[in-house]
Steps between C-alpha positions, in 0.01 A plus 500: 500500500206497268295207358707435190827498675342271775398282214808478309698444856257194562525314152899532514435294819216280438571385166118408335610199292706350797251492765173314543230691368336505867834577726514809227146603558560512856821644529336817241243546739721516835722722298185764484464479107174289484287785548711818554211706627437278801723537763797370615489136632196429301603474177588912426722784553197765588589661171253637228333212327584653144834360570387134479461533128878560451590211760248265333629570135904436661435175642362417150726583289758298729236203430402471857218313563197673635189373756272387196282834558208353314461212727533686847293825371255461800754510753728748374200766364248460751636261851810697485394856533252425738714285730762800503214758570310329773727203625713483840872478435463179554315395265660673253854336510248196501378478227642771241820353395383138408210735300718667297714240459208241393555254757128567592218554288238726624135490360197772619200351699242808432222415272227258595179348318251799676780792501694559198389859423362577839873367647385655835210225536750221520355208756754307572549526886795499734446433862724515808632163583441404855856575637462812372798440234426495191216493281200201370440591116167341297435593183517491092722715294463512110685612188850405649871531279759286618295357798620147404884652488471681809643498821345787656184718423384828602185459661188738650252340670231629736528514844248713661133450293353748752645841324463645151646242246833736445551523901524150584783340244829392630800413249665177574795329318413153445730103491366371183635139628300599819259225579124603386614636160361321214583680118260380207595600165272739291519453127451803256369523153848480401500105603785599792421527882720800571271615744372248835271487818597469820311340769588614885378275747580543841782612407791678818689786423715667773473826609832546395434463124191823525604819317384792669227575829235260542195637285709741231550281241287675276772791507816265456291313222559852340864471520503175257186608309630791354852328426294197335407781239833672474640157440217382280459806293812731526781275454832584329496417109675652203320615190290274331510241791292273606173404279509796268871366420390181391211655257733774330754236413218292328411841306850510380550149406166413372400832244244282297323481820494885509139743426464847577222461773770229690781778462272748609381330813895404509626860528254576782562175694893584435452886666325388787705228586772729510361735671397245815885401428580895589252521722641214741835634479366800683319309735828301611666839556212611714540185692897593538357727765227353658274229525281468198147621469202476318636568197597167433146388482516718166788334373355151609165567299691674190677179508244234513319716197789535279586085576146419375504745183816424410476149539128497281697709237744257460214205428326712224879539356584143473112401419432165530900391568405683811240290655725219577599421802859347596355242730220416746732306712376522889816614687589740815761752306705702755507838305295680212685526213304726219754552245623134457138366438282491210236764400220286619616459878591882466177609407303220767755605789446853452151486592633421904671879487178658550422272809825418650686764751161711542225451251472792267162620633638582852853669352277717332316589821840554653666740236180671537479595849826491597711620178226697343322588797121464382286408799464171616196268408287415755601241764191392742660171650839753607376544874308134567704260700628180272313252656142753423542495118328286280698189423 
């Protein structure tokens, strides 16, 4: 049977309005339709992934009610792939179905203050308990989403300091309510603390809860890094959505606002926005068969650009009714919502794109060696051992 008649057999049983919004999330995901490209038993029917589409756009027109996407992006674009690529069976049925279902919020332990760019320099350090069971973690990680929502967080962490800094990372998965784990808000120009730090001291992780071999975390780190682009830059979005929505519709319903520099700059803002729309279409139906590749570290910095034009556009538009600012208010929001804010947060927010999810400087380095295939820049500190570099 295919995925629409699976679909339509499971809503005559499971009617959306009857149930509680959780027992229906579950029962979609043991039924294979959460994500139909995984396979069976976690959450998929092993069929094409350009089927999901049609069994997402079923469920809501029959006003089901979905996982809150927005809020569980890290687990379901970046934790999810990676825990299906490199995790044991058991640790799949673990942890994927109260994922998608957003039981459990996942956040992404990566960055830290002296390796944000240079990810592979990362010091925080795992060491072998002394049973030989787990894991001691010590550390700081920086420029955390949903770290003060989260129940787990994908984690590397350096275990052997003796090899070259990409040899000796392992990839954990770590209990945010483990003991050790302290989260500290950051706050942004915007006046919000979307982001946070997060202290690990002394803080156990079984072995159970590693990803991969002992030392190749660099290569499963892969794995979620190039879905954190995909996910941050290639997502699904019909024409004129997103930011460049929100500035046409002021161009229609404010004309005494209009110039013919603004519509130039406009018209050009308009064509390459739909273009990176096109553009990520094709890269989702590339990743339909296979894993994505460095290709979404194009769409990733096309995005971030376009956000920050788009967004400084819309300011010299509205002129000085676009400098203010909704509110400074200090709070811990849960998801990033662009298109219901004013022009002010638009335009201050943007300026994370470029930083956030690979800074622009090193996707350019990537799309140029391994998209465009220029030669690499020179790397002197790629053979030292870790513990030889200059700290």
């Amino acid at each position: 049977m295919t995925s629409a008649g699976l679909t339509r057999d499971f809503l005559a049983a499971h009617d959306p309005h009857a149930l509680a919004p959780l027992d229906f999330l579950r029962a979609r995901f043991d039924a294979g339709l959460a994500w139909v490209q995984y396979p069976e038993g976690l959450g998929g029917l092993g069929l094409p992934r350009e089927e999901q589409s049609a069994v997402d756009e079923a469920f809501t027109a029959a006003g089901a009610p979905d996982n809150n996407p927005r809020r569980i992006g890290i687990g379901l674009g970046m934790a999810a792939p990676t825990i299906l690529r490199h995790g044991t069976d058991e640790q799949r049925h673990r942890w994927l179905r109260p994922l998608w279902t957003g039981e459990e919020v996942w956040c992404q332990l990566f960055s830290e203050p002296g390796a944000g760019s240079d990810l592979a320099g990362l010091a925080t350090r795992a060491i072998r308990d002394d049973d030989g069971t787990g894991w001691v973690v010590d550390g700081q990680k920086v420029w955390t989403s949903m770290a003060h929502e989260a129940r787990w967080a994908i984690l590397i962490a350096r275990t052997d300091p003796s090899v070259p800094k990409h040899q000796g990372i392992t990839y954990f998965v770590l209990d945010m309510t483990a003991p050790g784990v302290e989260v500290r808000p950051l706050r942004q120009a915007t006046g919000e603390a979307e982001f946070n730090e997060v202290f690990l001291t002394g803080v156990r992780i079984p072995d159970t809860d590693r990803l991969g071999a002992v030392g190749e975390g660099w290569a499963v780190a892969q794995t979620t890094l190039m879905n954190e682009r995909v996910a941050i830059g290639g997502g699904a979005s019909p024409r004129e959505g997103g930011v460049i929505g929100v500035v046409t519709d002021v161009w229609r319903k404010r004309p005494e606002l209009r110039t013919p520099a603004l519509h130039d700059a406009l018209l050009r803002l308009w064509v390459e926005a739909e273009a990176a729309r096109l553009t990520g279409t094709r890269l989702r139906q590339q990743m339909a068969v296979g894993q994505p590749g460095p290709e979404g570290s194009a769409a990733k910095l096309l995005f971030a650009r376009l956000n920050q034009e788009i967004s400084a556009l819309e300011l010299d538009l509205l002129g000085e009714e676009g400098l203010r600012h909704d509110e400074w208010t200090m709070r811990r929001p849960t998801v990033v919502d662009f298109a219901g804010r004013t022009a002010g947060y638009r335009y201050l927010r943007a300026k994370g794109n470029s930083i956030e999810g690979g800074t622009s400087e090193i996707l350019r380095n990537i799309v140029a060696e391994r998209v465009l295939g220029l030669p690499p820049e020179h790397r002197l500190d790629k053979d030292l051992a870790w513990k030889d570099l200059p700290k």
